[in-house]
Every structure is written in structure tokens, then in C-alpha cells.
C-alpha positions in Angstrom: 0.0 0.0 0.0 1.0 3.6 -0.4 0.7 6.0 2.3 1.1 9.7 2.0 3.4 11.5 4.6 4.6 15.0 6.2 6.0 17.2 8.5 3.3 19.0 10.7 3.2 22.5 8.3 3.5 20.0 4.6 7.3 21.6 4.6 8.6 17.7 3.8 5.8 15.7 2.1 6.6 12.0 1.3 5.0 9.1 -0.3 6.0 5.5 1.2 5.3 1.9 0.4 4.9 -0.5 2.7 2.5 -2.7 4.9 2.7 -1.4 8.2 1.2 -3.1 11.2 4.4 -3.3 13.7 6.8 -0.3 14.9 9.9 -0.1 16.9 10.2 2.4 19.4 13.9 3.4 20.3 15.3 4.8 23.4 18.4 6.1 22.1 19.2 10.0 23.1 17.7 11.2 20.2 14.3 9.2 19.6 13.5 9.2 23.2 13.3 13.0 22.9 11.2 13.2 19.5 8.5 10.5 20.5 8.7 8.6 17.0 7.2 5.4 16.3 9.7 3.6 13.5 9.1 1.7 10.5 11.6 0.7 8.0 11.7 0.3 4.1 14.1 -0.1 1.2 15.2 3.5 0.2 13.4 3.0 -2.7 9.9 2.3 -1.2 10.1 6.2 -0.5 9.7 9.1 -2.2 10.3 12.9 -1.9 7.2 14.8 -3.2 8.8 18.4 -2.2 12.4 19.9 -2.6 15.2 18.5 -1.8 16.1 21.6 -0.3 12.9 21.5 2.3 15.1 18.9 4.5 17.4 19.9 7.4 19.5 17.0 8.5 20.7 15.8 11.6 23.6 13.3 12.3 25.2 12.2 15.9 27.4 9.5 17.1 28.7 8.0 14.6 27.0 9.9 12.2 25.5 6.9 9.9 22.2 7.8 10.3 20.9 10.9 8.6 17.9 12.1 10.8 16.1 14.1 8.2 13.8 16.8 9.9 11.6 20.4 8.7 13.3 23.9 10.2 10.2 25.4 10.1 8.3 23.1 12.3 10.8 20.5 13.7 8.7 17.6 12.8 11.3 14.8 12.0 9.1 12.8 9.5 12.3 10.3 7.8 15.9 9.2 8.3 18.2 7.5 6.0 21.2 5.1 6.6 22.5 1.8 5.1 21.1 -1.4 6.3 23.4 -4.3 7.9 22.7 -6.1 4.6 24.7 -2.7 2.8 21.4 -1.6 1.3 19.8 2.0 1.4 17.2 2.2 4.2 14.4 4.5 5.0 13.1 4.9 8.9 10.0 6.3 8.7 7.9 7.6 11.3 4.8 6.1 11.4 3.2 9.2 13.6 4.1 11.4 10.1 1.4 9.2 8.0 -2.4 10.5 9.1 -3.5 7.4 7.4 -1.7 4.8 10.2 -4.0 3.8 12.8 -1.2 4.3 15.9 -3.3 2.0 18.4 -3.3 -1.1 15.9 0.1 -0.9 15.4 2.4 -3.8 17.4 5.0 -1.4 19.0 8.0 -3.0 19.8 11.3 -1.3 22.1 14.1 -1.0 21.0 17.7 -0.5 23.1 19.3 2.3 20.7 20.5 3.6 24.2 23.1 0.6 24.0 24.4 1.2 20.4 
């Protein structure tokens, strides 16, 4: 299925691909701040529908991860990293897609704190 995505002010709009019924939720420094609820997808699977130019990135650690996020609202709707297989990745947050029932969804923690 094909679910459209954004930031809170439609600064970063997205449309992913994907059958999403589970999420992870990390604890590392960053994701326990911002509240997301993660889903993962071949890069692929998503795609930009506003400028390039719209994103402000985000990288910490050991800066493999880029945490994509909007300046004018903060909303941090994507990120973007290589997979353990080598492959481009897409972690998408699942509270960015109106269209996701959040309650169905089989939430699942993660330990990024001990990465």
C-alpha cells in the first residue's frame, strides 16, 4: 500500500510503500526526545514529493544515520542510513502518515541507548 506522509506544516511531504502493522520504538538519546514510532523500508519504497532543499539534516554518534527533519516546524518525519545487509534504508515515522492507525500498530522497544 501507499501512504502519504509529512511534517506538521506540509514543509517535507513523502509518499512511502509499505504494509505497516508493527513499529519499533527506540530509546536512544535522540528518539527518546522526539517521540517517534519507527518503521523501516528499502530506500526506494520512498519518495520525496517536495524539494530537496525543504530537509534539514541531523547526524550524531557515529553519524550513519541521517535524521532528516523540517526547520520550520521540527517535525522529524524520515531518516536514512545503510542497512546491515549494505542496502539504502528509509526509517519512517509512522506518527508522520495521518493514514496509520497508531493503536493497531504492534509497538516493539528498542535499546538504541546501547548502540
Amino acid at each position: 500500500m501507499i501512504y502519504q506522509g509529512s511534517c506538521h506544516c506540509g514543509n517535507i511531504g513523502f509518499e512511502v510503500e509499505g504494509e505497516f502493522s508493527e513499529a519499533l520504538d527506540c530509546n536512544c538519546s535522540l528518539c527518546r526526545r522526539r517521540g517517534g514510532l519507527l518503521a523501516f523500508v528499502p530506500r526506494e519504497k520512498l519518495v520525496l514529493k517536495t524539494p530537496d532543499e525543504n530537509i534539514s539534516t541531523y547526524t550524531f554518534n557515529r553519524h550513519v544515520i541521517r535524521h532528516h527533519f523540517c526547520a520550520k516546524c521540527g517535525i522529524a518525519p524520515f531518516g536514512e542510513a545503510v542497512g546491515p545487509n549494505g542496502a539504502a534504508m528509509a526509517s519512517i515515522n509512522l506518527r508522520c502518515i495521518p493514514a496509520i492507525d497508531l493503536g493497531a500498530l504492534k509497538v516493539t522497544a528498542y535499546d538504541g541507548a546501547a548502540h
